[in-house]
C-alpha positions as CSV (number, residue, x, y, z in Angstrom):
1,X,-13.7,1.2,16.9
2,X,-13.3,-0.4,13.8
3,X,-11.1,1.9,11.2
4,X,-12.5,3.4,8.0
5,X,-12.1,2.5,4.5
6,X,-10.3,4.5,1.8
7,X,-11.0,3.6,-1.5
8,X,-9.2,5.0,-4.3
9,X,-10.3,4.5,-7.8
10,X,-9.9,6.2,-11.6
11,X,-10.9,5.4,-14.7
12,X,-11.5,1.2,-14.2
13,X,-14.9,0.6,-13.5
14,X,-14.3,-3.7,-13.7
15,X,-11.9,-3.0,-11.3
16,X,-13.6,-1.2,-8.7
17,X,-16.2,-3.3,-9.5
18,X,-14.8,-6.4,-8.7
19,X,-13.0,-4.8,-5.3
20,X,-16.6,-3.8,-4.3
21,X,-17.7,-7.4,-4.9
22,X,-15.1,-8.6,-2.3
23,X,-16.0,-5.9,0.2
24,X,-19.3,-6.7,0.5
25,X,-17.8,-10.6,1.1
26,X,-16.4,-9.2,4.7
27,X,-18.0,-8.4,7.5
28,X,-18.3,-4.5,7.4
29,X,-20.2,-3.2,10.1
30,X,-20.9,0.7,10.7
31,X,-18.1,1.5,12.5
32,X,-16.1,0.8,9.3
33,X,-16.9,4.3,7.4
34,X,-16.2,3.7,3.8
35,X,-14.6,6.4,2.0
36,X,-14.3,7.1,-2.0
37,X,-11.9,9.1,-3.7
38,X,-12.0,8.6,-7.2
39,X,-9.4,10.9,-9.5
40,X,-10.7,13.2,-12.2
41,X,-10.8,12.6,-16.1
42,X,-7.8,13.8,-18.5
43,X,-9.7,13.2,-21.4
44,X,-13.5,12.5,-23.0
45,X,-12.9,8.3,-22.6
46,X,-11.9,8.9,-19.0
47,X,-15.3,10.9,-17.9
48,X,-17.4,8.0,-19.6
49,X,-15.2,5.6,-17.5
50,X,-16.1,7.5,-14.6
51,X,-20.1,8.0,-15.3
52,X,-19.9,4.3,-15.6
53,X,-18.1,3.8,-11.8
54,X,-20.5,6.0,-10.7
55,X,-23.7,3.9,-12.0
56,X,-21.6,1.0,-10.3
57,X,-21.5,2.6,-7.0
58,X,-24.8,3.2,-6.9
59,X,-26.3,-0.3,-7.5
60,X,-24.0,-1.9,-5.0
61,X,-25.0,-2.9,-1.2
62,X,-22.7,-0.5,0.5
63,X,-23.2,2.7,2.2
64,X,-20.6,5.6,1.4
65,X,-19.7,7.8,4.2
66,X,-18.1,10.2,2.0
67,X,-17.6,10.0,-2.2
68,X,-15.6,12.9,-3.9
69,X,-15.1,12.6,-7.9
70,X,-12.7,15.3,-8.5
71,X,-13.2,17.4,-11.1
72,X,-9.2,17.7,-12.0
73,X,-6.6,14.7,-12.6
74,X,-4.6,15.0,-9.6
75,X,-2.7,12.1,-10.2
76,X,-2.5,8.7,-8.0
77,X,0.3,10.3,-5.8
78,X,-1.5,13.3,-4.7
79,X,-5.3,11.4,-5.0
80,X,-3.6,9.4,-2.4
81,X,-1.9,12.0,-0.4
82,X,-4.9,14.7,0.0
83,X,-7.6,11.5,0.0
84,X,-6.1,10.2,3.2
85,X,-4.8,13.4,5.0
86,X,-8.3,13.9,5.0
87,X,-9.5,10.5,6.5
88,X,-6.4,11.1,9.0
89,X,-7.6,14.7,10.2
90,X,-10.8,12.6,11.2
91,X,-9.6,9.5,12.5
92,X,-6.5,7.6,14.4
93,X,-6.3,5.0,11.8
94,X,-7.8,3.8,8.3
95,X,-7.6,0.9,5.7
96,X,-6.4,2.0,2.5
97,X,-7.6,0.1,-1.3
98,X,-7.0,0.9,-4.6
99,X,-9.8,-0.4,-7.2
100,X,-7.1,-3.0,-8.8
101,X,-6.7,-5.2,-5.6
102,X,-9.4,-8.1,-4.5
103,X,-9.6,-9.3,-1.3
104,X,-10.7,-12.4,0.6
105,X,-13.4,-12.6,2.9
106,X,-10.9,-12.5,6.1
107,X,-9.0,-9.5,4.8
108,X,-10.4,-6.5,6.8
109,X,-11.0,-8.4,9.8
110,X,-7.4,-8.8,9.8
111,X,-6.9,-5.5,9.1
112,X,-9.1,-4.4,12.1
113,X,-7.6,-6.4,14.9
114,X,-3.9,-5.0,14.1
115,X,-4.8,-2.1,13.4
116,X,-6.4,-2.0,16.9
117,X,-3.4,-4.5,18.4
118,X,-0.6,-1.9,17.1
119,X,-2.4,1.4,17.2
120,X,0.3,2.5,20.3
121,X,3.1,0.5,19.1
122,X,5.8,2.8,18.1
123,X,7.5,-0.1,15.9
124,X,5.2,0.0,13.4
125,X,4.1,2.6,10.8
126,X,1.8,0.1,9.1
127,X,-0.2,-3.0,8.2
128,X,-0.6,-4.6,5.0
129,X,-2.5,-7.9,3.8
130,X,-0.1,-8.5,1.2
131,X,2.7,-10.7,2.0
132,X,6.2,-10.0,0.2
133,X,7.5,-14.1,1.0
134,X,4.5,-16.0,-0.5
135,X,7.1,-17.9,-2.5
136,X,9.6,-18.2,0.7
137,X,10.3,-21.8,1.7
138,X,11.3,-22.6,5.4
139,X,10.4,-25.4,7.6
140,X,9.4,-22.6,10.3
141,X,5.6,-22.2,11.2
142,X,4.3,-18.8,11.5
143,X,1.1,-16.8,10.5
144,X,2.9,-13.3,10.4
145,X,5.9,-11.7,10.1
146,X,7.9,-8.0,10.1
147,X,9.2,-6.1,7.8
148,X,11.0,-3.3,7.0
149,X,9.0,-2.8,4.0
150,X,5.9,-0.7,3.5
151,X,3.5,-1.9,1.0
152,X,1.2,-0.1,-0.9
153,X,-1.4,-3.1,-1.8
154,X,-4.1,-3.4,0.9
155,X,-2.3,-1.2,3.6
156,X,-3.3,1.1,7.1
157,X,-1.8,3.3,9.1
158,X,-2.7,5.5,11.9
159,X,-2.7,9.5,11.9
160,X,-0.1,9.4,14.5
161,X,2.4,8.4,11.6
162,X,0.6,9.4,8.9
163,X,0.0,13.4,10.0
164,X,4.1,13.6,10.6
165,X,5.2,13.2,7.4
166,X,6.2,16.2,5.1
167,X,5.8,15.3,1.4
168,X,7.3,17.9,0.2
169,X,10.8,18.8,2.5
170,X,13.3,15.5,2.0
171,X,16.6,16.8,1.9
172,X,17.8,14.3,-1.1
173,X,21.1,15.9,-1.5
174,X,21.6,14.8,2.4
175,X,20.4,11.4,1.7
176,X,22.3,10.9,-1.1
177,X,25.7,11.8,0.1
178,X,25.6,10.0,3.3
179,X,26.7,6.3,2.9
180,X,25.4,5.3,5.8
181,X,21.5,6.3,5.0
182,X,22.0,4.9,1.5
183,X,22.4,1.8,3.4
184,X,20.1,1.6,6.0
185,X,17.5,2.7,3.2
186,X,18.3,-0.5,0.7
187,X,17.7,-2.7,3.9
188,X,14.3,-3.0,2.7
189,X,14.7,-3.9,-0.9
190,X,17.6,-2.8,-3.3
191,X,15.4,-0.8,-5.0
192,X,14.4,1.7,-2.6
193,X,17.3,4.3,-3.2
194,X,17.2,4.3,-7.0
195,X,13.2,4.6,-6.2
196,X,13.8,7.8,-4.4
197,X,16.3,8.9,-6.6
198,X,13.9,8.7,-9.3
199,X,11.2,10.6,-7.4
200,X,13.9,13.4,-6.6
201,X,14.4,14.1,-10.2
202,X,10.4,13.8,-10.8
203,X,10.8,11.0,-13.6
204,X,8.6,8.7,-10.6
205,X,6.0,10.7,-8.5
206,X,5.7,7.9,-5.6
207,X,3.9,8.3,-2.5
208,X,4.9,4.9,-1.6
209,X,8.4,5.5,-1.7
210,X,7.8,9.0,0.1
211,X,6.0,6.7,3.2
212,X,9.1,4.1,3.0
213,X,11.8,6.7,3.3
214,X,9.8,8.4,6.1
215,X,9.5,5.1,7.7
216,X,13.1,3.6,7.2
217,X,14.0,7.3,9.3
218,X,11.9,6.4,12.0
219,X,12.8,3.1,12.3
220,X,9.2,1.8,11.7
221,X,8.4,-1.5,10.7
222,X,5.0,-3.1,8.8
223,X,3.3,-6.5,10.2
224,X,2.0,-8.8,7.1
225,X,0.5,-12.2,6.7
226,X,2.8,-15.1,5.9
227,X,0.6,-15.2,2.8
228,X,-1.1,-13.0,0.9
229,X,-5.0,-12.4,1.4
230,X,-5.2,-10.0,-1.3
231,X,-4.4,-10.1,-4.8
232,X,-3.9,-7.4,-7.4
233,X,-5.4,-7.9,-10.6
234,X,-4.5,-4.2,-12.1
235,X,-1.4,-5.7,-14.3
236,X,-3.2,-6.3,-17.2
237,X,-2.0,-3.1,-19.1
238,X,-5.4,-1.1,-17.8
239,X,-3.0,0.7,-14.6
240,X,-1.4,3.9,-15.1
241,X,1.8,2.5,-13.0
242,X,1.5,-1.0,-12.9
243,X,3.9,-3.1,-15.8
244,X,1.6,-6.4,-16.7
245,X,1.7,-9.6,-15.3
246,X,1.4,-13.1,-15.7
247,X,1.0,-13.7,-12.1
248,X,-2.8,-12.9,-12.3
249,X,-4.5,-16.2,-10.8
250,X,-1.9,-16.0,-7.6
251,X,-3.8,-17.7,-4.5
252,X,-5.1,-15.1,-2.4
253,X,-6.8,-17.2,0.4
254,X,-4.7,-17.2,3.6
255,X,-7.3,-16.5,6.7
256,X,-5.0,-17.2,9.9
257,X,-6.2,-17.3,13.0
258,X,-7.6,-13.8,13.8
259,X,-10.3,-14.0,16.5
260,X,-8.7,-12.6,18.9
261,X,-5.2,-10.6,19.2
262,X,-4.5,-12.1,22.2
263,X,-1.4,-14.4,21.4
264,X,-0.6,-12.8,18.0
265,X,2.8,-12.1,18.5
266,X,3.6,-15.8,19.6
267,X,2.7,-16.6,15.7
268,X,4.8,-13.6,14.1
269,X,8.5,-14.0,12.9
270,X,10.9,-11.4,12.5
271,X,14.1,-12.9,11.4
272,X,17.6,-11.9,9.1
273,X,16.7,-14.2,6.3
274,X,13.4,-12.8,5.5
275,X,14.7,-9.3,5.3
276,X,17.6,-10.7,3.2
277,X,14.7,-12.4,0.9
278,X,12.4,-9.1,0.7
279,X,15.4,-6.8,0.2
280,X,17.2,-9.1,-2.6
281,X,13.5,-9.7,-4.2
282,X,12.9,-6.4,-5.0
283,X,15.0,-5.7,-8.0
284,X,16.1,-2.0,-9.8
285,X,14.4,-0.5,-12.5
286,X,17.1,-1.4,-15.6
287,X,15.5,2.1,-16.9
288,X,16.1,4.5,-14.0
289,X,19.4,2.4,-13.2
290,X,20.8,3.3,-16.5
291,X,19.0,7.2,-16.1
292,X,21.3,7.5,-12.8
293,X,24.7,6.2,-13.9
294,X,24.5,9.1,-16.8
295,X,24.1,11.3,-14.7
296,X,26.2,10.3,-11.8
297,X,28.4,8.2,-13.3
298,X,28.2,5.0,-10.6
299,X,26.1,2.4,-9.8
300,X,23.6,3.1,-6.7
């Protein structure tokens, strides 16, 4: 059975918008449930943002399974959280979109199949259609690769992951004085640690980096495309958390061959150098870098 949608939105009716636009370019069929959590108002400009989505979501093609416009600005973290726990308590496995991403026509088809393909694979804690090595140059062929690295950008996961986490029990004072977690952390980007960090003191509230640390302990890894087949065009100053972007017009357009799962894993790579690429790509905040050595007097 195909997995459900979950579609997270706020107060960006072009966004959600244009995501709807691309939904309705793949091949949805009723087994995909579609479900809509959109994020209350904090102010007078918000609600009108909101009437608008609605208006949207009425005129388009699709067929909602379930739509919940909260009444109370919960925040993306917790929107996220609570809006797929739900899903989760439901199903084995779901797709997850926010309304700043757009996707091409072969992007929940691929979703499907390894979502299906993986959902008893206890290597894997996820899926994404974004890739982290668009820009990575190697004479190897290959239409997928693993990762140590959990994106948030066009991502599933199945409830036998998702329903284990606890949000709200990481021991950071463990993780932080043990050298040895430290590192095993940053082997997914150097930024992960100071990430957490961040979200320990509450300057960040991340459930990305909540999913990545649960992950990293578990040892689970997240199959991607060797090129993206989404793009995310929130980073125009519109998003709440996302810093703008010049990188708006990025391709998007990869559709590898996924008729059938059958051979997948002859086409996937897993090597050193790409984790070396995604861990040195991802770069420290210079703010909450600066925010940790006054307080702890070292670089982490």
């Amino acid at each position: 059975m195909n997995s459900p949608i979950v579609i997270f939105s706020y107060n960006r009716p072009k966004h959600i918008n244009k995501l709807l636009n691309t939904i309705i370019k793949n091949e949805i069929n009723k087994n995909n449930k579609i479900y809509l959590f959109c994020d209350g108002p904090k102010n007078t400009i918000d609600k009108k943002k909101i009437d608008i989505i609605k208006k949207i979501i009425e005129k388009k093609k699709i067929i909602f399974h379930y739509k919940i416009f909260r009444k109370k600005n919960l925040g993306l973290s917790k929107n996220i959280i609570d809006g797929v726990s739900y899903v989760l308590k439901k199903h084995s496995k779901c797709i997850v979109l926010e309304d700043d991403l757009v996707i091409n026509k072969n992007c929940l088809k691929f979703m499907n199949l390894m979502l299906i393909k993986l959902k008893d694979n206890k290597d894997f804690g996820s899926v994404s259609a974004h890739s982290y090595i668009d820009e990575y140059k190697t004479s190897k062929e290959f239409d997928f690769y693993i990762t140590k690295r959990h994106c948030s950008w066009c991502w599933g996961t199945w409830s036998r992951v998702w329903n284990k986490i606890e949000w709200n029990k990481i021991d950071y004072t463990k993780h932080f004085s043990n050298d040895n977690e430290i590192k095993n952390f940053s082997l997914g980007g150097k930024d992960l640690n100071l990430l957490l960090w961040g979200n320990y003191k509450k300057i960040i509230n991340s459930w990305a980096i909540r999913f990545n640390y649960f992950c990293s302990k578990k040892k689970l890894n997240s199959f991607q495309p060797r090129f993206s087949m989404i793009r995310n065009d929130g980073r125009d100053f519109t998003g709440t958390h996302e810093k703008f972007s010049f990188s708006k017009n990025k391709r998007y357009d990869f559709s590898p061959k996924i008729s059938s799962t059958k051979n997948i894993f002859f086409r996937t790579l897993r090597s050193a150098q790409i984790d070396s690429y995604i861990k040195n790509k991802h770069r420290r905040s210079f703010k909450l870098l600066i925010r940790f050595f006054l307080e702890n007097k070292r670089i982490l």
